[in-house]
N, C-alpha and C positions, 0 to 999 in steps of 0.2 A: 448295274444301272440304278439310279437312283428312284427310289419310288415315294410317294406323298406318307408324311406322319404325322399322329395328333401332337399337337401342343398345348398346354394348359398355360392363361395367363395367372400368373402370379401375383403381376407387379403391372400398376401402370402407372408412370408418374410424367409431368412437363416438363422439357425443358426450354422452351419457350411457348410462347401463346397459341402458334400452330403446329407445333409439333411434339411427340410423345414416346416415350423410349418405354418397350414393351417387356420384362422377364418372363420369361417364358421355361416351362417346365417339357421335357419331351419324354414320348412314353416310352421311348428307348435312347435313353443318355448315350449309350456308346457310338452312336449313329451319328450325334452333334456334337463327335469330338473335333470343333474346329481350330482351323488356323488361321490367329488373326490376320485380318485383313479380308475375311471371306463373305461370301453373303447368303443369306436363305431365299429363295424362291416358293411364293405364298399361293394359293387357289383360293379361290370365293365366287359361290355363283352369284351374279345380281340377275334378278327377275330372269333365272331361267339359263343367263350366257355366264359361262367357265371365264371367271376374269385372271390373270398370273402376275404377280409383281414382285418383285426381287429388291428385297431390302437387307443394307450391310449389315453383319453385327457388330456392337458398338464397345463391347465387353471386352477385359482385357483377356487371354489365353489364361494366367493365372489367378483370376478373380474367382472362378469356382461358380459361374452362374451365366448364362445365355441370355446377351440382349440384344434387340434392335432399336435403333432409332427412326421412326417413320414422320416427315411433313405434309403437310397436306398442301396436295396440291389442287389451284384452279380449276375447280374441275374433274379430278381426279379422284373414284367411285369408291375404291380400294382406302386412298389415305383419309380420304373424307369420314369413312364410314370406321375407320383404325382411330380416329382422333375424335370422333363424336360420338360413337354408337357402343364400339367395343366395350366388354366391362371386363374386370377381375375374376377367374372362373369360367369363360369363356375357351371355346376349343377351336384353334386353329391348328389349320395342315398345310404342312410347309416342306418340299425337297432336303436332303441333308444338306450342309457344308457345300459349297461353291466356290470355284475362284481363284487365280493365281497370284493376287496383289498383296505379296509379301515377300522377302528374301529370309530364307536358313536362319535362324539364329545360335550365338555358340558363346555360351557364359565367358569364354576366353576373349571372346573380340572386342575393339578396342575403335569401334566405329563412330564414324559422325554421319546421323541420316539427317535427310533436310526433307519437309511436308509439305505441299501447295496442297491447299483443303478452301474449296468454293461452296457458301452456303450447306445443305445435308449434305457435302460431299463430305465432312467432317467426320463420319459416321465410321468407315473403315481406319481413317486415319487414326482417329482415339485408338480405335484397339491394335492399331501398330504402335502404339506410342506407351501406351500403358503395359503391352507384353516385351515392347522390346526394352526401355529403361528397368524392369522387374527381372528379364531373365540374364539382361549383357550389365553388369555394374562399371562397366567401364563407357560405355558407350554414350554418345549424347543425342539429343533431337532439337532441331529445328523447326518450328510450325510459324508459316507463314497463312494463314487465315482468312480471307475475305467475305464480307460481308457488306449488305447493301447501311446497315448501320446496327446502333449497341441493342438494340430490341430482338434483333436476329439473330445474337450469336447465340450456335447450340450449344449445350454444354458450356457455358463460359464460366460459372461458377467452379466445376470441375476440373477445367483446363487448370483454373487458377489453385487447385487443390494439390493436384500436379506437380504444378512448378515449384510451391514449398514442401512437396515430402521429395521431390528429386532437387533440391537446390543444387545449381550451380548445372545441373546435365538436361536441362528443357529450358528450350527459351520461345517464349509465344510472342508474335507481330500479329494485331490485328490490321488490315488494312480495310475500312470502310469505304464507300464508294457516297453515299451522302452524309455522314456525319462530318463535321469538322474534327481535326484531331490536333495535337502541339506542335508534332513535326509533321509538314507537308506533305513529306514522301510517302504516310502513312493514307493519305486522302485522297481518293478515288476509286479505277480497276486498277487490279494483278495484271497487268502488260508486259510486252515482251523489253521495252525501255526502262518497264518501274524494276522490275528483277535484274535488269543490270544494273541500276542503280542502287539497291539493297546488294547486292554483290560488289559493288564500291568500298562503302560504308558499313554494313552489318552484317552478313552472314560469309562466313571462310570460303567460297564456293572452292576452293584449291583443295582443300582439305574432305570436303562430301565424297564418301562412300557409295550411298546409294541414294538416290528423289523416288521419292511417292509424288504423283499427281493426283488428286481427285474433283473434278467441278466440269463445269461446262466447257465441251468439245473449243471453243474459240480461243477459251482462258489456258485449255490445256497444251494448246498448239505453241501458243506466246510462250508461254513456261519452257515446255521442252527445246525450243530455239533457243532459248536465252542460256539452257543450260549446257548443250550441245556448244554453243558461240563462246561458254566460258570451258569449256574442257574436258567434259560429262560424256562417256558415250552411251549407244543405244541401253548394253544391258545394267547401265547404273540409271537406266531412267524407267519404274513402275507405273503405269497409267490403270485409273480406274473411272471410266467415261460411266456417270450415273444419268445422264440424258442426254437423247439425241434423235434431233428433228430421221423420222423414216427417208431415206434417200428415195431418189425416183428412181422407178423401172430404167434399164439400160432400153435405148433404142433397138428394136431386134425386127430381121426382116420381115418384109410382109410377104406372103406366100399365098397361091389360091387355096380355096377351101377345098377343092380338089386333086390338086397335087399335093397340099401341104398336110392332110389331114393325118393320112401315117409316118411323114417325114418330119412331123412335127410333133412327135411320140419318142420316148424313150423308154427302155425295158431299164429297171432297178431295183436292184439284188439288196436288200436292208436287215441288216443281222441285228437283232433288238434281244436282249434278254436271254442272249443263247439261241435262240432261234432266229433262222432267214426266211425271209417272207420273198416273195418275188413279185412285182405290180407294174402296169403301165401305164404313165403318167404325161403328161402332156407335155415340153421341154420349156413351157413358161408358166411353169407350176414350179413352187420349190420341192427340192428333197422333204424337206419336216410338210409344208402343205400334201403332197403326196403318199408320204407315210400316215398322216392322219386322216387324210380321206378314206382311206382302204382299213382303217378300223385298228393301228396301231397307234400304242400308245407310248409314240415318240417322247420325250424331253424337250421343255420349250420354256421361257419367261419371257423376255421382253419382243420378241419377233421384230429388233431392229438392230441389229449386231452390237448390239451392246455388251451384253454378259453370256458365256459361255457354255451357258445351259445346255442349245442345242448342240454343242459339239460331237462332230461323227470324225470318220477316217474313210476315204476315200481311197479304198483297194484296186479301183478297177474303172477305166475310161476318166472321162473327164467332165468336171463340174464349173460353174461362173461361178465365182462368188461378190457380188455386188458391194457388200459392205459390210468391213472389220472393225470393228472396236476393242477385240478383248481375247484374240490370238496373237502368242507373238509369234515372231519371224521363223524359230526355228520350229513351233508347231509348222507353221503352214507349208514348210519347205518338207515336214515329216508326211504330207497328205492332210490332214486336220483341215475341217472347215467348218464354217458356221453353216450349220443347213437350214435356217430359217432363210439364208442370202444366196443356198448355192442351188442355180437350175442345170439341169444338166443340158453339155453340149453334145456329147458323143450318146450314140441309138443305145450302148448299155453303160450303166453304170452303175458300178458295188460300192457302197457303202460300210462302217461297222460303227454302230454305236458303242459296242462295248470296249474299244482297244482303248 
C-alpha cells in the first residue's frame, strides 16, 4: 500500500503565467521509480482540513529527474498556493507513482501513437511523448493539442524543442479555440467532426497503434467516437480524465427510520496493509467514507472517480459503483472498484486493498 513521502523542491520554473512545473527531489528515489504517464497524489492541510490533489508527472522516464506540472485553478487552494506561495527548499508529501496511462514499450517497435492533450491535460502526455520517442527509435507521435489560445500553451517552447531533436517522428497541431490560426480547421474545439476531418487531411488514422486521450470529460468523449468511427478499438484507445464535475447520488429507496435502520447497515470486511478490520457502515456511505470514519487509513485523491488512487477488490458480496473514470474494463470485470464511488448493496461485503 502506498503510503505519503517527503519531497524536496528543487526546481521551480513557469511555463506559462498560471502554471509551474515543480523538480522534485524524494527521500527515497526508488519509491518514484515511475512510468510515464503516471501521476503523484499530494497532501496539504489548509487551516486545519487534509486537502489531496493529484498531479501528472511531466518528465520524461529517461530524463533522470521527477517533475510535475501544476495550473492554477479558479479557486483551487492546493494550485493557488503551488504557483504563489510555494518556494525552492520546501518539503512536500506525495503518494508513490499512480496510474495506468501508458502502454509497454519495446526499443524494437515500429509504432505510430497519436495524443489528444486539452489545456494541463498536457502534462502526462509530454512524458509519453519524451519516454516513448527516447526508448522506441523507430516509432512516431502525434500530438494534437488544444488550447483556448497561444498564451495558454504549456510547455510550448519545449514541445517545439522536441520536434527538432526528433525530426521527422513528432508532429504537433495546435488547435486554439479563440486565436485565429492560417488554416481553419486549426480554429476553435477538438470535436468529434474536427478529428474526422484532421483524419481526412493530416494525421494516418489507419495506421495509429495506440490514442492517449487527456482533457476534459466532453472533449474526451468526441475524440474516442471519432476514433472508434475510424477503426480504433477500445484497447488502442488510453484516457486520462484530469476533471470532473462529482456526479449526483443514484436515487436510492426511501425506507422508515424504523424498519430501515439495520437493513440499511452493512457488515465490511477491509484488508488495508496486511491487516482486516471489520466495521459497520450505513449502505449510503461509501467503502473509502466508511473505512475512514472507523480510523483507517484508506488511500484516496480526487473522491470523484477520476484517478485510481482508491482502488480496492471486491472479494465478497456486492458493491454500486456510481462513477468510473480511471478503471478499465478488464479491472472491473476482475472485481476492482473505485471505493470512493462504491456503496455497498448486499448486508456484507469484503473488500482488499492490497490485491
Amino acid at each position: 500500500m502506498a503510503r505519503f513521502h517527503d519531497l524536496k523542491v528543487t526546481d521551480i520554473h513557469r511555463t506559462i503565467r498560471d502554471a509551474v512545473v515543480l523538480t522534485l527531489e524524494p527521500d527515497d528515489p526508488a519509491a518514484f521509480d515511475f512510468t510515464q504517464g503516471q501521476y503523484l497524489t499530494f497532501r496539504r492541510d489548509f487551516d486545519g482540513e487534509e486537502l489531496r490533489r493529484s498531479y501528472s508527472i511531466c518528465s520524461g522516464k529517461t530524463e533522470g529527474r521527477l517533475q510535475v506540472g501544476i495550473k492554477r485553478v479558479e479557486g483551487g487552494a492546493f494550485s493557488t498556493w503551488a504557483n504563489e506561495e510555494l518556494a525552492v527548499g520546501d518539503t512536500l508529501q506525495a503518494m508513490e507513482p499512480m496510474g495506468g496511462f501508458f502502454t509497454p514499450l519495446d526499443p524494437a517497435n515500429e509504432n505510430n501513437y497519436l495524443g489528444f492533450a486539452g489545456g494541463s491535460g498536457i502534462t502526462p502526455v509530454l512524458s509519453l511523448i519524451k519516454t516513448t520517442l527516447a526508448v522506441e527509435p523507430k516509432s512516431t507521435f502525434t500530438l494534437v493539442y488544444a488550447n483556448k489560445g497561444v498564451a495558454t500553451i504549456m510547455f510550448r517552447e519545449e514541445l517545439e524543442d522536441l520536434k527538432n531533436q526528433y525530426l521527422g517522428r513528432l508532429s504537433v497541431i495546435h488547435v486554439l479555440e479563440q486565436d485565429a490560426q492560417e488554416i481553419d480547421l486549426f480554429t476553435g474545439m477538438v470535436t468529434e467532426e474536427k478529428c474526422a476531418q484532421l483524419f481526412r487531411t493530416w494525421i494516418d488514422i489507419q495506421h495509429i497503434d495506440t490514442a492517449f486521450i487527456c482533457g476534459p470529460e466532453p472533449m474526451m468523449l468526441g475524440i474516442a467516437k471519432a476514433l472508434r468511427d475510424h477503426g480504433l478499438d477500445d484497447a488502442q484507445i488510453k484516457f486520462e480524465l484530469f476533471a470532473s464535475a462529482q456526479p449526483g447520488r443514484l436515487k436510492r429507496k426511501v425506507v422508515s427510520k424504523e424498519a430501515g435502520k439495520k437493513a440499511n447497515q452493512a457488515e465490511i470486511a477491509i484488508t488495508l496493509d496486511g491487516s482486516t478490520q471489520t466495521i459497520t457502515a450505513a449502505k449510503d456511505m461509501t467503502v473509502l467514507d466508511a473505512a475512514r470514519e472507523n480510523a483507517m487509513d484508506a488511500p484516496y485523491a480526487c473522491k470523484a472517480g477520476v484517478c485510481s488512487t482508491c482502488r480496492c477488490r471486491v472479494i465478497e458480496g456486492e458493491v454500486e459503483m456510481v462513477a468510473n473514470h480511471a478503471l478499465e474494463d478488464y479491472e472491473v470485470e476482475k472485481g476492482y472498484v473505485l471505493s470512493c464511488q462504491s456503496f455497498p448493496v448486499t448486508d456484507r461485503v469484503v473488500v482488499d486493498y492490497d490485491q
